[in-house]
Structure formats: C-alpha cells, structure tokens
C-alpha positions as CSV (number, residue, x, y, z in Angstrom):
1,X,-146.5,48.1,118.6
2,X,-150.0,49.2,119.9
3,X,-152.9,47.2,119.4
4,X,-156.2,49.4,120.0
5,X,-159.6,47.4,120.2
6,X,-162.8,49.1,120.0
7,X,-166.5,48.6,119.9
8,X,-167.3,44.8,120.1
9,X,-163.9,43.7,119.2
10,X,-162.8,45.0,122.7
11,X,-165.5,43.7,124.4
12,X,-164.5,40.3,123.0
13,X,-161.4,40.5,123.7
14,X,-161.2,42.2,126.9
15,X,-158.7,44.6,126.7
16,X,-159.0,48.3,125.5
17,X,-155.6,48.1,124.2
18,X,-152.4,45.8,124.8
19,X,-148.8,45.9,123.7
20,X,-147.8,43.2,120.8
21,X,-144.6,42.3,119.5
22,X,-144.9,40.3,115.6
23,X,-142.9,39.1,113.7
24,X,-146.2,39.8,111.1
25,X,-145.5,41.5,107.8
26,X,-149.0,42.4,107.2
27,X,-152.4,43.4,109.4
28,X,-153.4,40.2,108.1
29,X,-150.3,37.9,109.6
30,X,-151.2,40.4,112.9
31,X,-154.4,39.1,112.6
32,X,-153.5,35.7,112.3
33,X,-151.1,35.7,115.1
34,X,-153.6,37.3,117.5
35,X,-156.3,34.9,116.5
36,X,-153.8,32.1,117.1
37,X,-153.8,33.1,120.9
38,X,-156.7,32.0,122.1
39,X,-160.6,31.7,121.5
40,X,-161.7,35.3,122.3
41,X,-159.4,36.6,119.4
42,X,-160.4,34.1,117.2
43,X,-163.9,35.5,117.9
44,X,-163.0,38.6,117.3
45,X,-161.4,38.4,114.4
46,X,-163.7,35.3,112.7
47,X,-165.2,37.6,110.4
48,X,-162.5,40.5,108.5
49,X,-165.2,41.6,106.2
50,X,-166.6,43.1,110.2
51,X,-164.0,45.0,110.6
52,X,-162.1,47.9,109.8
53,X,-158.3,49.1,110.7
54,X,-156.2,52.2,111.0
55,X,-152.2,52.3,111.3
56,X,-151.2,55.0,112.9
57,X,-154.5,56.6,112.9
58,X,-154.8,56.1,109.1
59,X,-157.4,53.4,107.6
60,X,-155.9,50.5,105.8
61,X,-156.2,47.0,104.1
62,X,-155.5,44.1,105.9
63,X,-152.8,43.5,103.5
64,X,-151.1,46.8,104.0
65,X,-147.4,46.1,105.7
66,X,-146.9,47.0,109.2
67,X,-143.1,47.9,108.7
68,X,-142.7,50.8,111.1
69,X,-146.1,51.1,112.1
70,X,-146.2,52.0,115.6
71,X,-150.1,51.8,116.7
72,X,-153.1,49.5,114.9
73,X,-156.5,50.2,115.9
74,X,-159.6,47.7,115.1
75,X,-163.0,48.5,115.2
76,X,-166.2,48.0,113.6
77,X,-167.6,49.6,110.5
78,X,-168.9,53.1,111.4
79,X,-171.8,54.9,110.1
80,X,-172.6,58.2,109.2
81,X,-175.6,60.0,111.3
C-alpha cells in the first residue's frame, strides 16, 4: 500500500510518501510496524493523539482495518480559517 506523510510527520520522517508492505490489521499495527523501523518514525508517531489519518482519502481511527486499503495518509490536526 501507500503511505502518505504530511506536515511535520513528513518532515520527520523524510519522505513525502513510500511504498509499505504489512502484515498489520489495523492503522494502529501500521503504526507500530513503522515506529519499529527506526528512530525518525518512532518520532513521528510518539504521540497518536497528534495525528490524524485517512484511508483512501477517507478519515479514520487508528483502529479501523486496513483490509483492502490501498493508500494511508498521516498528517497533523488541521484547523479551520
């Protein structure tokens, strides 16, 4: 699947965007995998309550299954202006 970073989260990690394969049920076994990798994951993702995520352009819980989800997209909170 596609893994989309934005904001801060991309500037942590680096990358814009990166191709993952997971055996993860869940954005949150994702998220666990990804911190696993190395330290600028586990920055980013240190604090969930930061972030937000969208599968397949649709917002979701970190506990919502990724079973054919084809893109996930993290990024900060966003405010209305």
């Amino acid at each position: 699947m596609d893994v989309l970073y934005f904001a801060w989260v991309r500037e942590r990690i680096g990358l814009p965007r990166e191709r993952v394969e997971t055996d993860a049920a869940t954005v949150a076994g994702l998220v666990a995998e990804l911190a696993a990798r190395e330290e600028r994951y586990a920055l980013a993702f240190a604090d969930l309550a930061s972030l937000r995520v969208a599968l397949d352009q649709e917002l979701a819980d970190f506990d919502a299954p990724l079973e054919g989800v084809r893109e996930v997209a993290f990024f900060p909170p966003m405010t209305g202006g």
